[in-house]
N, C-alpha and C positions, 0 to 999 in steps of 0.2 A: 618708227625705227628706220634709221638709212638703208640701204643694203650693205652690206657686208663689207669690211676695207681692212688694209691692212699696210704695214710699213714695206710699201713696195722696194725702198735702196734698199733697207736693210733683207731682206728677201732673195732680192738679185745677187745681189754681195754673198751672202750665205750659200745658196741652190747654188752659183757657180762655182764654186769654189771645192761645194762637194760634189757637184756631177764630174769637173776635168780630173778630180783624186779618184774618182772614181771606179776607171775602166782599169783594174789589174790585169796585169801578165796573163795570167787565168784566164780574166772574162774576153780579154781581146783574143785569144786562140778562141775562145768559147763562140765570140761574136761572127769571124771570119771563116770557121769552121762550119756554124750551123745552117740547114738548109731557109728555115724558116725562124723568124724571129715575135715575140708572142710583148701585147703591151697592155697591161693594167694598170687601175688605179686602187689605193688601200688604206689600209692604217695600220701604223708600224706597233710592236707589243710595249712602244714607249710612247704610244699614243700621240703620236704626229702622223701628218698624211702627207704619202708618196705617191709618186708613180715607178712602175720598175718594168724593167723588162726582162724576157728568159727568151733560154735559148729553145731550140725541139725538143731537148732531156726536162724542161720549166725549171732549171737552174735559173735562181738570176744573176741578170749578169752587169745589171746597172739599176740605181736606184737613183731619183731626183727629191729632195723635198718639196712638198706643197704647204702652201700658207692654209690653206683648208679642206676641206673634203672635196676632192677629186671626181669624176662622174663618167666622161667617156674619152676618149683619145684617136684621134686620130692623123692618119700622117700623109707627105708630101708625093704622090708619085713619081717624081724627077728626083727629086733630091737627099728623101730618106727620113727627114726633117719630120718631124712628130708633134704634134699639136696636145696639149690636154686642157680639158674643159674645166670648169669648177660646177659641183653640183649645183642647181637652181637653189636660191636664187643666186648663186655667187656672181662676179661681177669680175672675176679675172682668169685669163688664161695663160699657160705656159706653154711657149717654144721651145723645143731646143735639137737642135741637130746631131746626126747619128752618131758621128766620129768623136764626141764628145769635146772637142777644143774652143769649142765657142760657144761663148758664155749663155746662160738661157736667157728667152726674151718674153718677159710677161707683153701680155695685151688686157690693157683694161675696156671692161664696156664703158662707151659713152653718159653721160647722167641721163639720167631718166629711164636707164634701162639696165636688167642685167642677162645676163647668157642662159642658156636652156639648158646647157649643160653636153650639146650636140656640136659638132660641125662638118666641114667635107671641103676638099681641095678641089680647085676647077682641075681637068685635064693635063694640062701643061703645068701644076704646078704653083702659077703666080697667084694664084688669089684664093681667098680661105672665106667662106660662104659660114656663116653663125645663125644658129637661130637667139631670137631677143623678143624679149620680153620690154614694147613703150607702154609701163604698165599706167602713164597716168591716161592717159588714151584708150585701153583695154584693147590695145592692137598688137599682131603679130609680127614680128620684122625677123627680115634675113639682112644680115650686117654681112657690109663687101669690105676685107682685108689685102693689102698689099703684102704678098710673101716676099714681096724684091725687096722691099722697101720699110724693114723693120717692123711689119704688119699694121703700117699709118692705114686707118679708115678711111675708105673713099667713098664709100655713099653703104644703100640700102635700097630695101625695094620689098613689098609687103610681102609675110606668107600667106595673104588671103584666109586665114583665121586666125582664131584666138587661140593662144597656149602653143606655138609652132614646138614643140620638141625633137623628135629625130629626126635628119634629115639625109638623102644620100642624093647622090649621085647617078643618072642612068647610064644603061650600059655604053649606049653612044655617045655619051658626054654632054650632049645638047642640050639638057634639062635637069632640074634638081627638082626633087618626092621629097615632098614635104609630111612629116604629121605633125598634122594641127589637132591638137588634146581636145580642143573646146574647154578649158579648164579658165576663166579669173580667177588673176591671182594677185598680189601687190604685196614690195618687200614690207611694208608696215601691218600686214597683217600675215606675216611669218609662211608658212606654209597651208593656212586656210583656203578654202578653195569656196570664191564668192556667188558661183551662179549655176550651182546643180541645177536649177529646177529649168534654166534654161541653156543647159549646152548644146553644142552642135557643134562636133568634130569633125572634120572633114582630112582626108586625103587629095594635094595640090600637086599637081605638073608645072612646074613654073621654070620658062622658057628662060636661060644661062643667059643669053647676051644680053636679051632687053629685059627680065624681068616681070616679062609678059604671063599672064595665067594660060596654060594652054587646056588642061582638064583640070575639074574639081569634082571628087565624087563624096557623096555624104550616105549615113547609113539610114535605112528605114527610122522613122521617127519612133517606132516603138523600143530601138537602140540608141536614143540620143545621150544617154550616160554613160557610151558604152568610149571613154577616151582610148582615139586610138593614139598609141604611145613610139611602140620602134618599131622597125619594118626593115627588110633587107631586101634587097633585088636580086634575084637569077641574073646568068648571061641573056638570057632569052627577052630578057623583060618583065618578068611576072614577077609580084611586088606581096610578101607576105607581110601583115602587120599582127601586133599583138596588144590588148587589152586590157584597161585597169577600170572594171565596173564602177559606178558610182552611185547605182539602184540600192535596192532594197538586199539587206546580204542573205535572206531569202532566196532571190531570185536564182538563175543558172542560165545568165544568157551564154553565146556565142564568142570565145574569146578571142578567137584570131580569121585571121579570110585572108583575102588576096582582091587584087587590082592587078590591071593593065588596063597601059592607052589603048583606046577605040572601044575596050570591053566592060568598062566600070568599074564595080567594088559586090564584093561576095565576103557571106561567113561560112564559116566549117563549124560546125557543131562536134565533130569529134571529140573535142576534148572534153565533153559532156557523159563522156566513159573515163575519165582518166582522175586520176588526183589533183590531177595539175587545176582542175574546177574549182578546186573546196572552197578559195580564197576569193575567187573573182579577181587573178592578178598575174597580170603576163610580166615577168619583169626585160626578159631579153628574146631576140630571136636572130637567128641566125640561117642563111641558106647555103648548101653543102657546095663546094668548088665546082662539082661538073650538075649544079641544078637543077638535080629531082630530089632532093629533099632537102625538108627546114628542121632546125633544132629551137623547141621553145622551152622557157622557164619559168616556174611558177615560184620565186623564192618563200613565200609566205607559206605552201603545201607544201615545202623542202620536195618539190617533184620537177622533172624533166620531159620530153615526150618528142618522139620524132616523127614526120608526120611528111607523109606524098607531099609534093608541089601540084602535082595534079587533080588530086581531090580533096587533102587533109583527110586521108587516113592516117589511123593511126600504124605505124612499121614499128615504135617500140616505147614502153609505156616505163617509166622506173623511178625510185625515190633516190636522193639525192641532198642529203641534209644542208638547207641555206645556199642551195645551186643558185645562181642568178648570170653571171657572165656566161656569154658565148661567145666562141669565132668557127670561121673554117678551116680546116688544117688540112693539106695537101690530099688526105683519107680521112672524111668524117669531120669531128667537131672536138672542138677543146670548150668543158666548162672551168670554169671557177667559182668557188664558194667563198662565205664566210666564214667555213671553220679552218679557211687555208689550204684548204685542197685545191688544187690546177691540173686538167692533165685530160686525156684524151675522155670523150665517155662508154667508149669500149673500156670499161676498167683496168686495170691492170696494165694499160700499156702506156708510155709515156707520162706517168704521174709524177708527182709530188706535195709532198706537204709542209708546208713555209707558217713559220709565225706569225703570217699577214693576215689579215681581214680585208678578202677583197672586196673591191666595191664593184655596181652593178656590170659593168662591163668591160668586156676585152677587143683586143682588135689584133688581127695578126697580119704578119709583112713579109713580102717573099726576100729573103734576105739575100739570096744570089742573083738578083736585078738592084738592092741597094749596093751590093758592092760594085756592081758595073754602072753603077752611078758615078 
């Protein structure tokens, strides 16, 4: 089975057409108005897949079509410009800029590979860093894009393992944290996952300009099924990641830890008090704006759990039916669900309920730095 394709004109032709109708009178006071602007990925109650955004009230206030299931999103710091991924194995991504007048700009992966579903903007903007999947090779690749220049590929450069999925940014700019799953996989064998018995995920430092490896930390071998999936950074530098076991469903290892350069890689066992264990499956994580604490989700335990930056204690433990997206919002953390819920998880404040199904995650954007863009 090829990977995944689709009628790219007609796609482009359609997505733009309805994103420039898009922004009403409404949404543009909505857009220009709000402090912070919030971006997911879903499927609509006509069973096609979008991405939308909302405003701080999680009104939305712009929707794009997607040719398939959507996975994470992310966007330009200079320019406001918004990337989204297609879930693994998809093989396309969509551009498209804030102000809505220019038309969106698919990016396909090159053959032989398709996207991870992850990405992240260098510094300045010009270049859009992918995780990929050369799956005839069983290698990890970070694909280098040109954001000046219609997002044309200009090269690559390895993620030093197998299965690279989320990938950020550090806080200095100088290096991109990588997680590499450990997971084979290959689009002719669907979503099958070909080499449990011998993964080895690792967490990579890999140096921005040249591509270089600067740290690699792996977990004790008695967690080598333990893939590690998404991870967010503090200002500070300390790197939480989250967990999707692939042991025995017996077991109850260790779902999330932390990293930094110089200091290694650690687990927290906390969550070994919480519901968020039951499944063995971290779907998201997120770290709070001023970095002492992380939001994780366990979508399959419908639980949530917020947890120190400095030890992975637990601060607050609750159920959350089909939680899986997170971001940070100026105080605290916004989830999203799949029963449609979006909104702060201090309950009751800044919610809403939409007839979307969102998908795993969100990302949120200071919107009073995209207007002075």
């Amino acid at each position: 089975m090829a990977p995944i394709s689709f009628d790219r004109r007609r796609f482009i032709a359609g997505s733009g057409a309805l994103f420039m109708a898009s922004l009403t009178p409404r949404a543009a006071d909505a857009f220009y108005s709000t402090d912070m602007l919030f971006a997911a990925t879903c499927k609509t109650p006509s069973g096609n897949f979008a991405a939308v955004l909302l405003d701080e009230h999680m009104n939305v206030i712009r929707q794009i079509d997607l040719p398939e299931r959507g996975h994470d999103v992310t966007f330009n710091p200079t320019t406001g410009a918004s990337v989204v991924f297609a879930r693994r194995p998809g093989n396309f991504a969509v551009a498209f800029e804030r102000a809505g007048w220019v038309e969106p700009t698919t990016i396909l992966a090159p053959e032989g590979r398709h996207f991870y579903g992850h990405g992240v903007f260098s510094p300045d903007g010009k270049l859009l860093f992918a995780t990929e999947n050369a799956f005839e090779n069983v290698d990890g690749k970070i694909g280098i894009y040109d954001a000046t220049d219609g997002f044309k590929r200009l090269g690559e450069f390895s993620s030093f393992g197998i299965g690279p999925h989320d990938l950020l940014l550090s806080p200095d700019g100088k290096s991109l944290i990588v997680a590499n799953g450990g997971i084979e996989t290959h689009p002719d064998y669907g979503h099958a996952k070909l080499n449990l018995a011998t993964m080895e995920p690792n967490l990579a430092y890999i140096d921005l300009a040249t591509g270089d490896l600067l740290e690699k930390h792996t977990l004790p071998s008695s967690l080598h099924q333990l893939s590690i999936r998404h991870i967010a950074v503090s200002p500070q530098g300390r790197v939480v990641f989250g967990g999707q076991y692939e042991g025995a469903k017996s077991d109850a290892p260790p779902l999330i830890g932390w990293s930094e350069r110089g200091e290694g890689i650690g687990c927290w066992e906390s969550l070994q008090q919480s519901a968020c264990q039951a499944e063995n499956y971290i779907g998201s994580v997120a770290i709070s704006s001023d970095g002492v604490a992380a939001a994780i989700s366990a979508p399959r335990s419908n639980a949530f759990a917020i947890v120190s930056l400095k030890d992975g204690a637990i601060l607050r433990d609750d159920q959350l039916t089909g939680v899986c997206g997170l971001t940070a919002a100026h105080q605290g953390f916004v989830a999203s669900t799949d029963q449609g819920y979006i909104g702060s998880l201090h309950l009751g404040k800044h919610q809403a309920e939409h007839r979307l199904i969102f998908d795993n995650h969100m990302a949120s954007f200071d919107a009073s730095a995209m207007r002075a863009s």
